[in-house]
DRENTORKOL-3810 file (N, C-alpha, C; in nm, 4 decimals):
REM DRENTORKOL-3810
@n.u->0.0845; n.v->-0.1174; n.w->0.0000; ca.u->0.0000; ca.v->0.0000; ca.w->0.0000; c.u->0.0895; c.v->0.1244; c.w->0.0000
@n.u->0.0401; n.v->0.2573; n.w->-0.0809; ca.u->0.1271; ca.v->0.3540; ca.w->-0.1150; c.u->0.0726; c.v->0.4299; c.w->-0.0276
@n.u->0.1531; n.v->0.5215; n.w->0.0622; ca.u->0.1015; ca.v->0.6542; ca.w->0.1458; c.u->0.1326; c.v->0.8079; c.w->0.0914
@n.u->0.0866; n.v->0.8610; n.w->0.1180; ca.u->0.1320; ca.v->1.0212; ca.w->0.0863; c.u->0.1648; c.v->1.0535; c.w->0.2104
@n.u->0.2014; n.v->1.1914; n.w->0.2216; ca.u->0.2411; ca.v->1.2601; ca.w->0.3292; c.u->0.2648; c.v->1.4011; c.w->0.3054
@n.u->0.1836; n.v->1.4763; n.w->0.3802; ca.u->0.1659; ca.v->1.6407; ca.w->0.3611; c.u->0.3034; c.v->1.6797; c.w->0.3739
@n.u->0.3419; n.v->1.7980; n.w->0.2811; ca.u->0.4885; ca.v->1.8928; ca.w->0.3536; c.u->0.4782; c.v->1.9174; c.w->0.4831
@n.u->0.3855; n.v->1.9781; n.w->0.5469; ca.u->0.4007; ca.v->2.0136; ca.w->0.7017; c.u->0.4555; c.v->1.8779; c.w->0.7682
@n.u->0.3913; n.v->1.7890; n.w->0.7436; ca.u->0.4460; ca.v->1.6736; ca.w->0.8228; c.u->0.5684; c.v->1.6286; c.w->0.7819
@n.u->0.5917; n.v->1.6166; n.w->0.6729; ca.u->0.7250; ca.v->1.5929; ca.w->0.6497; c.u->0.8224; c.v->1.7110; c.w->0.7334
@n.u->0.7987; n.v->1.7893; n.w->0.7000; ca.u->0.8940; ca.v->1.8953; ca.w->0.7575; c.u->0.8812; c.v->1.8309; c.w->0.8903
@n.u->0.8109; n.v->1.8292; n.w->1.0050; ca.u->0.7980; ca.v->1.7973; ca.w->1.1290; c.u->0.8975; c.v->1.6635; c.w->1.1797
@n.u->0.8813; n.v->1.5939; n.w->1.0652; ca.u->0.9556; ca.v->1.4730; ca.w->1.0990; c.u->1.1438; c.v->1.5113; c.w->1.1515
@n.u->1.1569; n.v->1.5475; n.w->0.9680; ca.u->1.2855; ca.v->1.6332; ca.w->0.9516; c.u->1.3318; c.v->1.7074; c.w->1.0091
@n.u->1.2572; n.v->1.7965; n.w->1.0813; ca.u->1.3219; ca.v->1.8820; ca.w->1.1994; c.u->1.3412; c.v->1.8034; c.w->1.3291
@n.u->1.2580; n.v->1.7363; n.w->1.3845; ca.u->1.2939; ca.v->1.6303; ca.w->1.4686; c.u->1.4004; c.v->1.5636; c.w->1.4643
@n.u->1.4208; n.v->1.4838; n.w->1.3615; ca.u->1.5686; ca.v->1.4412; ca.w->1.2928; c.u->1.6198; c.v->1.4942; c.w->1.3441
@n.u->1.6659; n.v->1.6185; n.w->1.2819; ca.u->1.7723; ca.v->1.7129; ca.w->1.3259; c.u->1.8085; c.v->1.7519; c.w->1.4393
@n.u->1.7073; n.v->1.7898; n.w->1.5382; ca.u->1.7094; ca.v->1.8433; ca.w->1.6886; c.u->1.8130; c.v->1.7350; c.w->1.7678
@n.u->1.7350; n.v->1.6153; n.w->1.7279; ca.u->1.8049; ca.v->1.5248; ca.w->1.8129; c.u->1.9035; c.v->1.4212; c.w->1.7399
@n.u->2.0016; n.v->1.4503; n.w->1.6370; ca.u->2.1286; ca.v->1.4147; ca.w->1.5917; c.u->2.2357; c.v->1.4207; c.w->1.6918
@n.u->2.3245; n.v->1.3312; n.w->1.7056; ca.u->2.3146; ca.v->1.1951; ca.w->1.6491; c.u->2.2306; c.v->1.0812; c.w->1.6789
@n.u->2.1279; n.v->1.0938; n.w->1.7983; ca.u->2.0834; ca.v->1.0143; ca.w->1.8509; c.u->1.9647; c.v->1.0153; c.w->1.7575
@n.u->1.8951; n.v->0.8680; n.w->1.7716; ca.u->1.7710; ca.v->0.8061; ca.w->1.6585; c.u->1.6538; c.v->0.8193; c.w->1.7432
@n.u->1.5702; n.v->0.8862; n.w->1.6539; ca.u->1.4316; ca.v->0.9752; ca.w->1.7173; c.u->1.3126; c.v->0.9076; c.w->1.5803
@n.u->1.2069; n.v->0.9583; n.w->1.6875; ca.u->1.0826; ca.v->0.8804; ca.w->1.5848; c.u->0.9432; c.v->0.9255; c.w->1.6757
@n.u->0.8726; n.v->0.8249; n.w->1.6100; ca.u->0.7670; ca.v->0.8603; ca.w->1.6685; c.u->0.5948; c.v->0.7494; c.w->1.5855
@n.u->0.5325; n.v->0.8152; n.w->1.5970; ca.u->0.4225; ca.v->0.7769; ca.w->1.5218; c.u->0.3069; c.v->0.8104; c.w->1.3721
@n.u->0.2619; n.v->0.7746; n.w->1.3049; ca.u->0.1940; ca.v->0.8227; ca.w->1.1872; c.u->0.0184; c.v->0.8286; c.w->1.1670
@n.u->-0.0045; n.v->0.8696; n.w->1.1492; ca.u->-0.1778; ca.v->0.8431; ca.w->1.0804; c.u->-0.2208; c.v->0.9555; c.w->1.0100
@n.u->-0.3361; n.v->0.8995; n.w->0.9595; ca.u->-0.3999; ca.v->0.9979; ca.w->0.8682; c.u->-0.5394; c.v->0.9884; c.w->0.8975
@n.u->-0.5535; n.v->0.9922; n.w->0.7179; ca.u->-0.6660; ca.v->0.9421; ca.w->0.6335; c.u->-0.6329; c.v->0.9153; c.w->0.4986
@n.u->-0.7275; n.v->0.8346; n.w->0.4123; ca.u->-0.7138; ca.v->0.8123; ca.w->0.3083; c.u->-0.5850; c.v->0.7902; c.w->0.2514
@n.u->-0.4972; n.v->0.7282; n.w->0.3081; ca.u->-0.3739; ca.v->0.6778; ca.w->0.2752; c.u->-0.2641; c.v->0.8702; c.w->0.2491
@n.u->-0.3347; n.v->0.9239; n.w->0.3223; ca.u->-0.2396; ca.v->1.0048; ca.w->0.3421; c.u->-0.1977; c.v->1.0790; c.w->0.4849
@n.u->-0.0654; n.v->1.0698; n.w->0.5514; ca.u->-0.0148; ca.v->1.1273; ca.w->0.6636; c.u->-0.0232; c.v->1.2668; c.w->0.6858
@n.u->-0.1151; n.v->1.2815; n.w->0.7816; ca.u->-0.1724; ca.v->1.4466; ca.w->0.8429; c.u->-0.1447; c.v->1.4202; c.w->0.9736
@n.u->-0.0839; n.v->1.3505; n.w->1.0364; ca.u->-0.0366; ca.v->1.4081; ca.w->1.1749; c.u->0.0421; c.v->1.2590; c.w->1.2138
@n.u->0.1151; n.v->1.3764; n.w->1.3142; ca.u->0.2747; ca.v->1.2995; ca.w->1.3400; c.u->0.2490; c.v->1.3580; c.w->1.5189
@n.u->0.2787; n.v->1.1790; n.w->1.5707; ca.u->0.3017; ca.v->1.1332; ca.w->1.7138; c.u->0.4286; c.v->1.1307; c.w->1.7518
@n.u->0.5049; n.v->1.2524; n.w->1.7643; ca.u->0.6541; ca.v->1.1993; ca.w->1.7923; c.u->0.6862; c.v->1.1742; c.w->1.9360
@n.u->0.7693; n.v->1.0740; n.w->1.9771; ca.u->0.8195; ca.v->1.0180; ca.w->2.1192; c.u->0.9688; c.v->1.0378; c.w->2.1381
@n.u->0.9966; n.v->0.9773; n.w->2.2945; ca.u->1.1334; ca.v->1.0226; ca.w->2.2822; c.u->1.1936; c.v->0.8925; c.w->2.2648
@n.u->1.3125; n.v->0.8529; n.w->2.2163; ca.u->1.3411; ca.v->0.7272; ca.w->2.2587; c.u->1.3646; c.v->0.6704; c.w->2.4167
@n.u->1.3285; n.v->0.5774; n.w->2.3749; ca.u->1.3309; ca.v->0.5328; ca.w->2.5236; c.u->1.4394; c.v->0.3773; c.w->2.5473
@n.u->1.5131; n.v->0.4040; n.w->2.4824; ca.u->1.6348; ca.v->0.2913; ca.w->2.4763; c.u->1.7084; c.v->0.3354; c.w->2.5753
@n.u->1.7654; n.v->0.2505; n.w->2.6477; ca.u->1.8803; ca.v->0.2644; ca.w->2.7636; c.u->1.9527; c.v->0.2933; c.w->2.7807
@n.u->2.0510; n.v->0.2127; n.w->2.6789; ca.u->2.1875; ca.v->0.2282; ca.w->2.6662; c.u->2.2563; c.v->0.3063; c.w->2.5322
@n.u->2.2200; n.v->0.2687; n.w->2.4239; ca.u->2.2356; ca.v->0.3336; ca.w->2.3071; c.u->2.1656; c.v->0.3816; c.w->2.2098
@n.u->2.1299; n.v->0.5251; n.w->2.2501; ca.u->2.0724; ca.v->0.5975; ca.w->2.1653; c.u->2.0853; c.v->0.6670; c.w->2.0416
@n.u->2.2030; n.v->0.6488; n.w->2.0130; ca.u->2.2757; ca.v->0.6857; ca.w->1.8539; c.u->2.2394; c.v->0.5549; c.w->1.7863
@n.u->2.2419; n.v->0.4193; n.w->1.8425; ca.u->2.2317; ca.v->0.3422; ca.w->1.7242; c.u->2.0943; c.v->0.2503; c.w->1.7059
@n.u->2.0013; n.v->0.3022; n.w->1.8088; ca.u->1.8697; ca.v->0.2187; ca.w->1.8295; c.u->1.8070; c.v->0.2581; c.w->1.8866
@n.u->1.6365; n.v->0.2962; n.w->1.8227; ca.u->1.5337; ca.v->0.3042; ca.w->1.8789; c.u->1.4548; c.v->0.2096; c.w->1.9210
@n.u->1.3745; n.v->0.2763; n.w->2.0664; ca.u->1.3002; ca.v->0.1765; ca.w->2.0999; c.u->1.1952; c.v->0.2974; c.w->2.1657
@n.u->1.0498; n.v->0.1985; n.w->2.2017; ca.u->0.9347; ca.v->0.2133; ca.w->2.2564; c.u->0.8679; c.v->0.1506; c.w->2.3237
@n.u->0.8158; n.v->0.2003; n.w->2.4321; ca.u->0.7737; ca.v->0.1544; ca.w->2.4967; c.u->0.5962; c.v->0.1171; c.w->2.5141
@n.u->0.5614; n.v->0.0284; n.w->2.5448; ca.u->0.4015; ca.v->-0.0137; ca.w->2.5037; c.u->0.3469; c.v->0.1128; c.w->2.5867
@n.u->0.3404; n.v->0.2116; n.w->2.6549; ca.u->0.2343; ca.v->0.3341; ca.w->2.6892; c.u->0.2706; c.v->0.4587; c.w->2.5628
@n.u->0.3783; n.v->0.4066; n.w->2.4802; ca.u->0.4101; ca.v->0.5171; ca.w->2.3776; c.u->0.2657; c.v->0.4732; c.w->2.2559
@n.u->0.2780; n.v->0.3306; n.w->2.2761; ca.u->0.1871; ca.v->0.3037; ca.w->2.1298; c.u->0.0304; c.v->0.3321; c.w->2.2140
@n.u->0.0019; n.v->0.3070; n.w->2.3663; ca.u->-0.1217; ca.v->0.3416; ca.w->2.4090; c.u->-0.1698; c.v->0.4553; c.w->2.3780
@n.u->-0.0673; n.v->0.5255; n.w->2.4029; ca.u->-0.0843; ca.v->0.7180; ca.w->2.3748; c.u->-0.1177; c.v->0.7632; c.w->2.2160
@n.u->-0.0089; n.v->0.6949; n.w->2.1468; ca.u->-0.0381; ca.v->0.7746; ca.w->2.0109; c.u->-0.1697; c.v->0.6472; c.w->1.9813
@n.u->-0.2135; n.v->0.5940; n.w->1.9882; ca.u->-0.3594; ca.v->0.5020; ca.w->1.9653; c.u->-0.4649; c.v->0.6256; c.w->2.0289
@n.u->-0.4168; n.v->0.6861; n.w->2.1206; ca.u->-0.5328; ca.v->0.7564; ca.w->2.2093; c.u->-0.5656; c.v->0.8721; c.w->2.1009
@n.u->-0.3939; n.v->0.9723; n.w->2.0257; ca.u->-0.4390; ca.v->1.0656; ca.w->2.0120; c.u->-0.4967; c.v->1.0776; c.w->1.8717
@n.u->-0.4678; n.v->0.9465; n.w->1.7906; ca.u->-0.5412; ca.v->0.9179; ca.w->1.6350; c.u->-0.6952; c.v->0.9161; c.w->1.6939
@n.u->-0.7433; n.v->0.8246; n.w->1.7722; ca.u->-0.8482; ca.v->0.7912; ca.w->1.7835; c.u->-0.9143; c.v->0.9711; c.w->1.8165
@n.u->-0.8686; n.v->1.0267; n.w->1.9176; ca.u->-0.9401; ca.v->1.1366; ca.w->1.9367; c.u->-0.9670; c.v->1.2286; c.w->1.8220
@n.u->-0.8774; n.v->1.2201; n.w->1.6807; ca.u->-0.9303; ca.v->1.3449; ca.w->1.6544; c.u->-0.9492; c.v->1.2615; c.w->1.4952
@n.u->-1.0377; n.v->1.1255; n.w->1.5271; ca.u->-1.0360; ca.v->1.0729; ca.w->1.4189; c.u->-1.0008; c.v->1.0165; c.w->1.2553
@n.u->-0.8773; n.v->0.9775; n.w->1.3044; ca.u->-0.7675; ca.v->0.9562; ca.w->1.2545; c.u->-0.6759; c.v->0.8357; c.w->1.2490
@n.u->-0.6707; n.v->0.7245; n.w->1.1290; ca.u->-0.5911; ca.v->0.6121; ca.w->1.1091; c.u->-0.4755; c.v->0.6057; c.w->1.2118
@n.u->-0.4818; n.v->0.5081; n.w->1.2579; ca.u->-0.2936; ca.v->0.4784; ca.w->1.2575; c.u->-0.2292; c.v->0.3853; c.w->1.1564
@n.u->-0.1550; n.v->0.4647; n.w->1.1569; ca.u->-0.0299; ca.v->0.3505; ca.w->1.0232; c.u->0.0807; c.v->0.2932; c.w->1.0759
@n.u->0.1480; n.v->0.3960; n.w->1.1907; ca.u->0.2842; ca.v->0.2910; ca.w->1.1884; c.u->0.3783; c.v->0.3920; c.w->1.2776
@n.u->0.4299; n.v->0.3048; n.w->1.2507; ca.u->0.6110; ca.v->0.3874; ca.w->1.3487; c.u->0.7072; c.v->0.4227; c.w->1.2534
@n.u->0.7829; n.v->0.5564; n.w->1.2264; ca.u->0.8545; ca.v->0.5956; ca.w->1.1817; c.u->0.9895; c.v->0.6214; c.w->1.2698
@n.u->1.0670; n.v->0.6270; n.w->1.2352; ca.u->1.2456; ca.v->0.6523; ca.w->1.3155; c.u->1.3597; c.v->0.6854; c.w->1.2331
@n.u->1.4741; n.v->0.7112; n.w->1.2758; ca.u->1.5468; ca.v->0.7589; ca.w->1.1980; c.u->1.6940; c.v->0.6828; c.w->1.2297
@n.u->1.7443; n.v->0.6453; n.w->1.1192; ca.u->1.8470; ca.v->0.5884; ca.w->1.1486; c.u->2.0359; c.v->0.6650; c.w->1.0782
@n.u->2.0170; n.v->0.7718; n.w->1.2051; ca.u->2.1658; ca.v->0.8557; ca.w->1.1749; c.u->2.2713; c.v->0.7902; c.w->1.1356
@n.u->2.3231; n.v->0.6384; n.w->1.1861; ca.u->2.4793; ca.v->0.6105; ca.w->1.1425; c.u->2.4368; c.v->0.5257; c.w->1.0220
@n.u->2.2953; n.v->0.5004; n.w->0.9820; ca.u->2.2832; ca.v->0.3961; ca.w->0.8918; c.u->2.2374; c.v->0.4171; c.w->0.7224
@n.u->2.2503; n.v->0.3713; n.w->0.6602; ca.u->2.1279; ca.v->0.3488; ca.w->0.5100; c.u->1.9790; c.v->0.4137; c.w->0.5829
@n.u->1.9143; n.v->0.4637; n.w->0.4819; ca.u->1.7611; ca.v->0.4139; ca.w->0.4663; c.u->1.6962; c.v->0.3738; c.w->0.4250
@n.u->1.7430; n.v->0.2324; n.w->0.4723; ca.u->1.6630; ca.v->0.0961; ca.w->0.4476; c.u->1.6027; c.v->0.0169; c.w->0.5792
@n.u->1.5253; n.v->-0.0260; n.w->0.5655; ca.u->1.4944; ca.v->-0.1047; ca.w->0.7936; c.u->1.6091; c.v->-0.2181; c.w->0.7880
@n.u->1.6156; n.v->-0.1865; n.w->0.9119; ca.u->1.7111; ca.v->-0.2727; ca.w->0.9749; c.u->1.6491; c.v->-0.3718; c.w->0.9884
@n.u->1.7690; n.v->-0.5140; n.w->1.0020; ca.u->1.6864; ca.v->-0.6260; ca.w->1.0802; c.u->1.5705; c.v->-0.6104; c.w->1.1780
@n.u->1.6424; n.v->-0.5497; n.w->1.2871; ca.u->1.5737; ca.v->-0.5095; ca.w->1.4445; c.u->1.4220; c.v->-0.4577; c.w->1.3346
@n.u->1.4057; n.v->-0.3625; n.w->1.2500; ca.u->1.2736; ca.v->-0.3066; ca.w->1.2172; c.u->1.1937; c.v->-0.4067; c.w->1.1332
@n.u->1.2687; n.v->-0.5123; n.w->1.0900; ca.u->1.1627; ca.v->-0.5977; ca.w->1.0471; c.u->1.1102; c.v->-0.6672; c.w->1.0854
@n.u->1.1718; n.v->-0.6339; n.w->1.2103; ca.u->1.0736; ca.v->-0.7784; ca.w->1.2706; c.u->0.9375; c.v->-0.7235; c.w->1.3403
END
């Protein structure tokens, strides 16, 4: 399935990126109609290494479930960013 994604949100992502370089930041997606209108971003919540791996925690996915649902709105997925790497998913993201 193909998604779109508004400039504002893109931009939102991308600046996020940036703020928090080198460390890997992300967050959440939804829309409508196969297109992304709002962005759930979190902090990572990995322990030990935050430059090379994101992680989340199950009240991160409760929350962004809460705030699609409130303002009627898909969820799609988890987005992140991977600073030392390709952008391609990692093992760890395929699974």
């Amino acid at each position: 399935m193909e998604f779109k994604i508004t400039k504002r949100h893109y931009d939102i992502i991308i600046k996020q990126v940036q703020m928090n370089y080198p460390q890997e930041s992300g967050g959440f997606v939804g829309g409508k109609d196969h297109t992304i209108s709002a962005i759930y971003p979190v902090f990572n919540q990995h322990l030990f290494n935050k430059t090379d791996t994101f992680a989340l925690i199950p009240e991160d996915f409760e929350r962004a479930r809460m705030f699609f649902d409130k303002h009627g709105l898909e969820y799609y997925g988890v987005y992140h960013s991977h600073p030392k790497a390709e952008a391609v998913p990692s093992k760890q993201d395929l699974v």
